[in-house]
N, CA, C and O atoms as a Tinker XYZ file with bonds, in Angstrom:
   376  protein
     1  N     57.244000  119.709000   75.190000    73     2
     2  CA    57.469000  118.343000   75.633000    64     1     3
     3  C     58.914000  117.911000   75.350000    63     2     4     5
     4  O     59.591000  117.133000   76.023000    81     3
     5  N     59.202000  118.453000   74.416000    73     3     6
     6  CA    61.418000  117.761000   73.339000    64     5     7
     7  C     62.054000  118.853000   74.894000    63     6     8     9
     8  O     63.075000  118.455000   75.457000    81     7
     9  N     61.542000  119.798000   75.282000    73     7    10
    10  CA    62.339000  120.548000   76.344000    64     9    11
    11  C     61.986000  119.816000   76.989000    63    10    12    13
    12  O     61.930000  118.897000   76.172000    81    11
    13  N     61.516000  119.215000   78.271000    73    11    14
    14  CA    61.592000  118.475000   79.280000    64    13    15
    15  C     62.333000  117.430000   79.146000    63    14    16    17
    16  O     63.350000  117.325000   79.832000    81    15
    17  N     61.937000  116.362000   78.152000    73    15    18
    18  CA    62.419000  115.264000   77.848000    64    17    19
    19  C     64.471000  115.616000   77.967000    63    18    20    21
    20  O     65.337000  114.898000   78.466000    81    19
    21  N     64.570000  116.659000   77.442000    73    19    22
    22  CA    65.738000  116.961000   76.810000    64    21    23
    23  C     66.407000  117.419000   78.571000    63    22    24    25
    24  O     67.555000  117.159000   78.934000    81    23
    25  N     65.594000  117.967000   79.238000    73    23    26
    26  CA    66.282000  118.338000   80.704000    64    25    27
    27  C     66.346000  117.037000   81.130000    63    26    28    29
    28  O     67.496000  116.646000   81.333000    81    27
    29  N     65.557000  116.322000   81.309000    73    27    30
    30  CA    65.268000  115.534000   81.984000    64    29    31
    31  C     66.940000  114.486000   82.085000    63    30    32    33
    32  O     67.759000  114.220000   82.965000    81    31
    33  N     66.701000  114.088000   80.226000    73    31    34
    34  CA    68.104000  113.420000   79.854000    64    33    35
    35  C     69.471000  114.155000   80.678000    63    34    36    37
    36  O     70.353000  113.598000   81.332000    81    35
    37  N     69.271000  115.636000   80.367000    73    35    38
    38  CA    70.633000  116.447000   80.725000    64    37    39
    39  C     70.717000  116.074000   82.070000    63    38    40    41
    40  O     71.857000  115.715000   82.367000    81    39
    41  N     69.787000  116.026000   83.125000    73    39    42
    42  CA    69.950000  115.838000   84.312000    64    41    43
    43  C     70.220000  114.542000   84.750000    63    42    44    45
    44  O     71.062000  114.466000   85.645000    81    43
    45  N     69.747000  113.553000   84.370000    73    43    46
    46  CA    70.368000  112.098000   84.611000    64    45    47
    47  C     71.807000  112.026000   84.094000    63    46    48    49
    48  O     72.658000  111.304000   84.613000    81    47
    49  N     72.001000  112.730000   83.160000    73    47    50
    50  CA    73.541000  112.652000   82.916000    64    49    51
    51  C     74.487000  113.232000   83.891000    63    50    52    53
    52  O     75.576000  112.747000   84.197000    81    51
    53  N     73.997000  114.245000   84.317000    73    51    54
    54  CA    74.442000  115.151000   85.335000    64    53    55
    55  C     74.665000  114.248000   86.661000    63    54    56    57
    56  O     75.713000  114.109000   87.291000    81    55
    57  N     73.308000  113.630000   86.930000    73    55    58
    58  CA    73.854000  112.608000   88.186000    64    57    59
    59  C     75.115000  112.019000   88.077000    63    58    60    61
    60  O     76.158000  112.175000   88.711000    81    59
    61  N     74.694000  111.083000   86.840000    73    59    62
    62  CA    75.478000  110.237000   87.001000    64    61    63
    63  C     77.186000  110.095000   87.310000    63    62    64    65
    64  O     77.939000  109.301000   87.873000    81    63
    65  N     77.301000  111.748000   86.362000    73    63    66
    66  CA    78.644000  111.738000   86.518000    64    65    67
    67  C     79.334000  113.012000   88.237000    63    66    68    69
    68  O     80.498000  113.410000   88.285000    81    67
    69  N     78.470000  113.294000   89.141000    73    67    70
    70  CA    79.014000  113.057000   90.055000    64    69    71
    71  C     79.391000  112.514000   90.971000    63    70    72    73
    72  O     78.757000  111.600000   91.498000    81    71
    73  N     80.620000  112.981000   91.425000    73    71    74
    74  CA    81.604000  112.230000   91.994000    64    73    75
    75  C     80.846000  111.940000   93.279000    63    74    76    77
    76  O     79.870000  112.519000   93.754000    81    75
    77  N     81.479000  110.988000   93.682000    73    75    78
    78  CA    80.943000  110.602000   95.290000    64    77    79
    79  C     82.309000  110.171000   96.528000    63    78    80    81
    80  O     83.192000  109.319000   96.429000    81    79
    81  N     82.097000  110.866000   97.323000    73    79    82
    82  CA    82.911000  110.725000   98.255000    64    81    83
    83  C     82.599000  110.825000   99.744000    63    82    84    85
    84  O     81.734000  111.560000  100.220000    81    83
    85  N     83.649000  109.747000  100.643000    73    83    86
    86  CA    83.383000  109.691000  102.029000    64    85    87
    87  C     84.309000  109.734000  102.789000    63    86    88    89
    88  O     85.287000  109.108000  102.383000    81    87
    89  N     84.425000  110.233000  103.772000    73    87    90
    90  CA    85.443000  110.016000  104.560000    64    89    91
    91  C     85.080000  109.730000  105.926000    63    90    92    93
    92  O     83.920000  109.931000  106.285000    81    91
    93  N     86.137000  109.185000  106.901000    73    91    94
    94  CA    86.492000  108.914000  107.869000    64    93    95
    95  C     87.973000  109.392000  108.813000    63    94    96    97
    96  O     88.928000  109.993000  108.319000    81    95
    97  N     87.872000  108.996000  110.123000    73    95    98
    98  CA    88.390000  109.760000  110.855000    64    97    99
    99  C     88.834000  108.369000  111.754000    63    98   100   101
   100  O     88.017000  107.540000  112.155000    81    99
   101  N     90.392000  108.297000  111.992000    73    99   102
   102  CA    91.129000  107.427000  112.517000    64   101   103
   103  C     92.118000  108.162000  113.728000    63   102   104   105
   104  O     92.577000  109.302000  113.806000    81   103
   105  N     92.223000  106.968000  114.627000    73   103   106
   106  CA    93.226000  107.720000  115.462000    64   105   107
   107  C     94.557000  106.489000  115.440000    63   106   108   109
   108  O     94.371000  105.297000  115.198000    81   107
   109  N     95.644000  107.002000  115.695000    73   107   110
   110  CA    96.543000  106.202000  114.852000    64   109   111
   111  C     97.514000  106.749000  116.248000    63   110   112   113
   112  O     97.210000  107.922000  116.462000    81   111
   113  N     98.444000  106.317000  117.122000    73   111   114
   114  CA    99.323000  106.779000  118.334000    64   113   115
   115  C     99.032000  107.877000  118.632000    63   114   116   117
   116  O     99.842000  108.804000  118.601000    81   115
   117  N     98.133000  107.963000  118.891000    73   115   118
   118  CA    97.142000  109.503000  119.485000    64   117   119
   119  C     97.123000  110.446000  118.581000    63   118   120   121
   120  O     96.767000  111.596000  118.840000    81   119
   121  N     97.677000  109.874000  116.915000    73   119   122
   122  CA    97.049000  111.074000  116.306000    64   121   123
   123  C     96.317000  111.037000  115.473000    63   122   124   125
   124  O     96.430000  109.996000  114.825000    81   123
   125  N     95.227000  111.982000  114.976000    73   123   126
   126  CA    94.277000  111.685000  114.903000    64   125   127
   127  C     94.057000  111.710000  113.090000    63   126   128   129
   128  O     93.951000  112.894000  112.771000    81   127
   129  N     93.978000  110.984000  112.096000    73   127   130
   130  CA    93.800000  111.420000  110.577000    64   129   131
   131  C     92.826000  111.303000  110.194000    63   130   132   133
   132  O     92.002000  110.744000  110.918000    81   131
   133  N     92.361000  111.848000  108.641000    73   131   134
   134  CA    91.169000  111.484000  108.178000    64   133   135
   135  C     92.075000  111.169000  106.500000    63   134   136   137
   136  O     93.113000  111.514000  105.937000    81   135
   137  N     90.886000  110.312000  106.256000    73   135   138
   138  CA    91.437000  109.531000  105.070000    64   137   139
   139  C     89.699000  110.036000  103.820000    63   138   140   141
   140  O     88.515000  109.789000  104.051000    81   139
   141  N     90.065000  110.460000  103.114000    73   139   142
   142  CA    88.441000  110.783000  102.026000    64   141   143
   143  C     88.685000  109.931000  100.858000    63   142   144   145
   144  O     89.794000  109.809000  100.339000    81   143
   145  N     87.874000  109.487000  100.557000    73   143   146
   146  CA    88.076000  108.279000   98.956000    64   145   147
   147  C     86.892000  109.331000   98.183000    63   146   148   149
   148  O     86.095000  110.118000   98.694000    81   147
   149  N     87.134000  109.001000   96.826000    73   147   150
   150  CA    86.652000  109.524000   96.144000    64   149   151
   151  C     86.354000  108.738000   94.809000    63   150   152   153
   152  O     86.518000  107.522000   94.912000    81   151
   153  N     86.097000  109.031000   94.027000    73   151   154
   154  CA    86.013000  108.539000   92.578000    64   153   155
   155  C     85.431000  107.067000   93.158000    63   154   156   157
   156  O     86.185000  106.377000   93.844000    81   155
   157  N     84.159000  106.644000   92.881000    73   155   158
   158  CA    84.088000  105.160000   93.504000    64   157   159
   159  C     84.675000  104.163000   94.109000    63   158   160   161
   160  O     84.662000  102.945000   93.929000    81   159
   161  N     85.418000  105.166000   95.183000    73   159   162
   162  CA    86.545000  104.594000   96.201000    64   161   163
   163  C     87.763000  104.475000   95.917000    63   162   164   165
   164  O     88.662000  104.484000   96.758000    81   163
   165  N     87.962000  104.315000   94.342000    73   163   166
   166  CA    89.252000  104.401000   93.791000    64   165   167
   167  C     90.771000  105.235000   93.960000    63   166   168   169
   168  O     91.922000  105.210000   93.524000    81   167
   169  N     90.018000  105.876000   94.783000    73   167   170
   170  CA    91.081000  106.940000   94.904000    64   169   171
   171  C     91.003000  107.516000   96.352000    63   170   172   173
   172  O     89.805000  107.644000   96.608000    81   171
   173  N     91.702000  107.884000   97.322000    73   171   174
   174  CA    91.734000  108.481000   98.133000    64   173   175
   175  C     92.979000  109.448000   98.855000    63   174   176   177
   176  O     94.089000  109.528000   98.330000    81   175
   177  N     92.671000  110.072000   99.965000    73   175   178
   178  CA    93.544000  111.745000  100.440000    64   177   179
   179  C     93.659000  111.395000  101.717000    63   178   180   181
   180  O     92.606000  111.399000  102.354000    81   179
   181  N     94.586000  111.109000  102.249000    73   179   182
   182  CA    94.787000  110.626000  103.712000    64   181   183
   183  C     96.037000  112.140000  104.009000    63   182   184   185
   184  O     97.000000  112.640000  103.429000    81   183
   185  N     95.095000  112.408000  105.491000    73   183   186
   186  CA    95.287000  114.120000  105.630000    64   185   187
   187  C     95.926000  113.626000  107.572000    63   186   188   189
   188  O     95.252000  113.345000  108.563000    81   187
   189  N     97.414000  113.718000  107.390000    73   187   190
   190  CA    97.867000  113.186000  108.880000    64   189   191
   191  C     99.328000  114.342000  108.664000    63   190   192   193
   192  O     99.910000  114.741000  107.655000    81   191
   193  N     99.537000  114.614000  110.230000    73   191   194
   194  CA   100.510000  115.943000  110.121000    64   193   195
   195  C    100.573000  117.072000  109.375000    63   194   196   197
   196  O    101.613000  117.408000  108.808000    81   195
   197  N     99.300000  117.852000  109.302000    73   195   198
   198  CA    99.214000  118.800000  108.231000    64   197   199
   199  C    100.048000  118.258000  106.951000    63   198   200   201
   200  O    100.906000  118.990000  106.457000    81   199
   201  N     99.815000  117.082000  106.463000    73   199   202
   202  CA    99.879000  116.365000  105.019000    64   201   203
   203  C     99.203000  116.078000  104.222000    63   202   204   205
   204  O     98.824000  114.929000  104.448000    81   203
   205  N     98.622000  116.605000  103.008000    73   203   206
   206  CA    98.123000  115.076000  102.773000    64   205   207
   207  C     98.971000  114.460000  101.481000    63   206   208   209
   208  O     99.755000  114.996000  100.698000    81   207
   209  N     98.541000  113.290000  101.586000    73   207   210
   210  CA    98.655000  112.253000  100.915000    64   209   211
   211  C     98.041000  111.560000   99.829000    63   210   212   213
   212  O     97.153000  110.794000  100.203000    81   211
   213  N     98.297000  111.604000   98.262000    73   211   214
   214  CA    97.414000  111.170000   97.578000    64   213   215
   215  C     97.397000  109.889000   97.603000    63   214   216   217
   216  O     98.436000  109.381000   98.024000    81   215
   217  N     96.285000  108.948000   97.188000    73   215   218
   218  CA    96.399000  107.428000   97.586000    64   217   219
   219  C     95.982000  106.262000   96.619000    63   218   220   221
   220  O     94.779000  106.523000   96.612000    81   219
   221  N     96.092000  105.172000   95.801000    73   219   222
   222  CA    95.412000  105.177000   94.921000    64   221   223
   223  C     94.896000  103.134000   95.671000    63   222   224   225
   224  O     95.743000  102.429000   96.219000    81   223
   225  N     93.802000  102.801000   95.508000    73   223   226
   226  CA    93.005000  101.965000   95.837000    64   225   227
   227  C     93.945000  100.314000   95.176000    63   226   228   229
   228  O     93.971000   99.971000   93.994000    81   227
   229  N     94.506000   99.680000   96.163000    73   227   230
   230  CA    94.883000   98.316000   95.618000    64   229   231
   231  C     94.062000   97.136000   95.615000    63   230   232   233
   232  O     92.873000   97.053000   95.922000    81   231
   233  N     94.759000   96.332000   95.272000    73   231   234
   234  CA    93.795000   94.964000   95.393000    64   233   235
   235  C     94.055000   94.137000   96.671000    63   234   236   237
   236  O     95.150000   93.707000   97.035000    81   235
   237  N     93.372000   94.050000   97.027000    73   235   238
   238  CA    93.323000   93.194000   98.573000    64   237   239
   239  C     92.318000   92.180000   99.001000    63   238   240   241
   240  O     91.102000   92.280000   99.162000    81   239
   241  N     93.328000   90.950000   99.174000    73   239   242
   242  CA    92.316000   89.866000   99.799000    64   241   243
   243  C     91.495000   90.324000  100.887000    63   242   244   245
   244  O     90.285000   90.121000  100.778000    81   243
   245  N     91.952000   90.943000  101.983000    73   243   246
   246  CA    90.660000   91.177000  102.990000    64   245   247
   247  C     90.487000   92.806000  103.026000    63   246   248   249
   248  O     91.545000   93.408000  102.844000    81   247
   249  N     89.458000   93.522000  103.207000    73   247   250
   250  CA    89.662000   95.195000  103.812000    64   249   251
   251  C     89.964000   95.648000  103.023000    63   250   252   253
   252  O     90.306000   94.803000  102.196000    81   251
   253  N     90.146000   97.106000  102.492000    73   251   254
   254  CA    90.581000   98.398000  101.647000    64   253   255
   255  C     91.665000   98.627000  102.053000    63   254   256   257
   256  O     92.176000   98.580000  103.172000    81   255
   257  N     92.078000   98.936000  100.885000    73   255   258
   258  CA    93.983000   99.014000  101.023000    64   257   259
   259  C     94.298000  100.187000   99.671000    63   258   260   261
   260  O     94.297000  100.082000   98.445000    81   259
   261  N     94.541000  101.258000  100.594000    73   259   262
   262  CA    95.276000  102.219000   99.318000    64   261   263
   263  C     96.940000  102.435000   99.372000    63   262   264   265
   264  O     97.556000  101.793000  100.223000    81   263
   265  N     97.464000  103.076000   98.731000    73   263   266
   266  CA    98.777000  103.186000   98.873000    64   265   267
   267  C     99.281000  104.128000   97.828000    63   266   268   269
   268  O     98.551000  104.380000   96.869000    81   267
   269  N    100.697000  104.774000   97.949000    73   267   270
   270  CA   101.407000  105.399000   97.103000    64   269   271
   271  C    102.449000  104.829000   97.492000    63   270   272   273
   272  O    102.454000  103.931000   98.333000    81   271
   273  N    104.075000  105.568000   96.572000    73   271   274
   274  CA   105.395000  104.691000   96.867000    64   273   275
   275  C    105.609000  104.957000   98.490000    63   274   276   277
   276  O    106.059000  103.996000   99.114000    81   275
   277  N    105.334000  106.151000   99.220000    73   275   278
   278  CA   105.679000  106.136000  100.833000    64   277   279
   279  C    104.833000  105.823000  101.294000    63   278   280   281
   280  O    105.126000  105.363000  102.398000    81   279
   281  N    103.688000  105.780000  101.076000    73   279   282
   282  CA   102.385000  105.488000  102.221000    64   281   283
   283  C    101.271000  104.266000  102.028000    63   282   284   285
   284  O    100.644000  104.228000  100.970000    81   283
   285  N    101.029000  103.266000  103.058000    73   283   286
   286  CA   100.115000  102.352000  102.659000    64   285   287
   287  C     99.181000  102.711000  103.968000    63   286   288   289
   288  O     99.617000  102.926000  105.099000    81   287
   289  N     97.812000  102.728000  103.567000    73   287   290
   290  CA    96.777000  102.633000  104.479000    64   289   291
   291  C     95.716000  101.361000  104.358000    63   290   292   293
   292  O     94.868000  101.191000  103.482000    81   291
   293  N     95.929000  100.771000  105.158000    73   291   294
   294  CA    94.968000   99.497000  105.045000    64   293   295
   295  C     93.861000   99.274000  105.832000    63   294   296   297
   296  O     94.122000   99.031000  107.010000    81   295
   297  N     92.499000   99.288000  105.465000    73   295   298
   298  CA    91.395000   99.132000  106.427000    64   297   299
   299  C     90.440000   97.712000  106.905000    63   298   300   301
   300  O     90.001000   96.975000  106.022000    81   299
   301  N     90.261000   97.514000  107.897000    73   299   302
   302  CA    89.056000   96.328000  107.782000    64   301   303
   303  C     88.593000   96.850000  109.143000    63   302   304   305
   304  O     89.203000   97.193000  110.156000    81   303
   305  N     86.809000   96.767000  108.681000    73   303   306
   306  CA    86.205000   96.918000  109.629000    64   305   307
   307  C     86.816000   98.553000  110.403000    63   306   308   309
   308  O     87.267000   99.442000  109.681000    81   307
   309  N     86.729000   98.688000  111.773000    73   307   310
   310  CA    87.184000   99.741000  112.249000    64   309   311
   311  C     88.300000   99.954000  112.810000    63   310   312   313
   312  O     88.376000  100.790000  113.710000    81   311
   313  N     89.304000   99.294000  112.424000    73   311   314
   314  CA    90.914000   99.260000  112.846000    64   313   315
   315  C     91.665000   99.588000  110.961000    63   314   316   317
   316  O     91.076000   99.278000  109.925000    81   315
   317  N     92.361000   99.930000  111.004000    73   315   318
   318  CA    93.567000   99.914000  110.346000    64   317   319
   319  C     94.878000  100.120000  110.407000    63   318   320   321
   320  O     95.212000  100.596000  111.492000    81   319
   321  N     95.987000   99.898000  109.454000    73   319   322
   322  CA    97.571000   99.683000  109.483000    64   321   323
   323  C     97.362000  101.064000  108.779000    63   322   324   325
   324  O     96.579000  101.248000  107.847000    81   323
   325  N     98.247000  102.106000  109.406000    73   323   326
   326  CA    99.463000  102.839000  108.492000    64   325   327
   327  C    100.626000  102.960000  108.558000    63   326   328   329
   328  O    101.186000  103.107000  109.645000    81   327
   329  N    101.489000  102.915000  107.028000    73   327   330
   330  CA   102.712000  102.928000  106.942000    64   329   331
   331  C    103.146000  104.170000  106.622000    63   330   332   333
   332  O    102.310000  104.680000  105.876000    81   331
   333  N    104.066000  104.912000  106.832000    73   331   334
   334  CA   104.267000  105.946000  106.513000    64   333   335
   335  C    106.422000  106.133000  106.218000    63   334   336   337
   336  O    107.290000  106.293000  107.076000    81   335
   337  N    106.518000  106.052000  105.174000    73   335   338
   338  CA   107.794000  105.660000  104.927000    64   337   339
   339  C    108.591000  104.728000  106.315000    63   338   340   341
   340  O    109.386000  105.090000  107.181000    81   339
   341  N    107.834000  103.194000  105.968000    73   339   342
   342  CA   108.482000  102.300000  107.014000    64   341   343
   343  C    107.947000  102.394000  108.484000    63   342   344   345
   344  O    108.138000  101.444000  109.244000    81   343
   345  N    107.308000  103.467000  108.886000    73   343   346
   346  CA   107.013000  103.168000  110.197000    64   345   347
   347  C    105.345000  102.834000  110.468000    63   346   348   349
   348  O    104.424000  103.549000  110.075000    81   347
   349  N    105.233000  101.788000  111.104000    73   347   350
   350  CA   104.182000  101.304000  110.935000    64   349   351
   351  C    103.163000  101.777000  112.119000    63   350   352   353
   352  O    103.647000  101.757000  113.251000    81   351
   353  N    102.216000  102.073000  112.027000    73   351   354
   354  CA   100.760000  101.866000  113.333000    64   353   355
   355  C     99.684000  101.393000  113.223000    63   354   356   357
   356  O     99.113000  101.055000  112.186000    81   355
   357  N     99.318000  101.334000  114.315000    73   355   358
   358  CA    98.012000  100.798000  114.175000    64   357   359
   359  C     96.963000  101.726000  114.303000    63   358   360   361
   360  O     97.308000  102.821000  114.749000    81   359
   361  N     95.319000  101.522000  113.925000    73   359   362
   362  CA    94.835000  102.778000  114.034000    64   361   363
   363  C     93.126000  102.526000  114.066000    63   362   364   365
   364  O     92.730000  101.681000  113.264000    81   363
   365  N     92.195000  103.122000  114.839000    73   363   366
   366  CA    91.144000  102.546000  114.829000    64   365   367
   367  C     89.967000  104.280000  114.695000    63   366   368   369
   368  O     90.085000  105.486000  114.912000    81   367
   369  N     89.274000  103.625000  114.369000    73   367   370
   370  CA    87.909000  104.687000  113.623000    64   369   371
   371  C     87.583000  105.379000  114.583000    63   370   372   373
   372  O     87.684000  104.925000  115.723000    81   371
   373  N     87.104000  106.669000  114.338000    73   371   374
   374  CA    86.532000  107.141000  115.185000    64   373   375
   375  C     84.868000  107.373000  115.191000    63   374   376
   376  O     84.321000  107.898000  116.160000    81   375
């Protein structure tokens, strides 16, 4: 019975601490990226021009907004802004 109990514990611990992640798929001036968040969204990999991009989750009045010093990706709903050192687009879900 201390063995089950004892898996049982090990395995809820086990849940808990994996990671969870999602991604999506944007098209941005006909090209096409995917952006994956990870760590309870906190974090995300925006993958455009055989790049990617690490990203880290800001604070934002409306929509999800990640960014590093060259790159901001901002989401609401199924459109978003990317910046990519200064040049800006627009970009919607696929």
């Amino acid at each position: 019975m201390t063995k089950i109990i004892l898996f049982i514990a090990l395995l809820l611990v086990l849940t808990a601490c994996t990671e969870h992640t999602n991604s999506a798929v944007y098209v941005c001036n006909k090209q096409q990226i995917a952006i994956i968040t990870s760590n309870a969204d906190e974090t995300a990999e925006l993958n455009y021009h055989h790049t990617t991009y690490p990203l880290v989750r800001q604070k934002s009045a409306s929509g999800v907004k990640y960014s590093n010093e060259n790159v901001l990706f901002w989401t609401k709903g199924n459109e978003a802004m990317l910046i990519i050192n200064g040049y800006k687009q627009h970009c919607n879900q696929q």
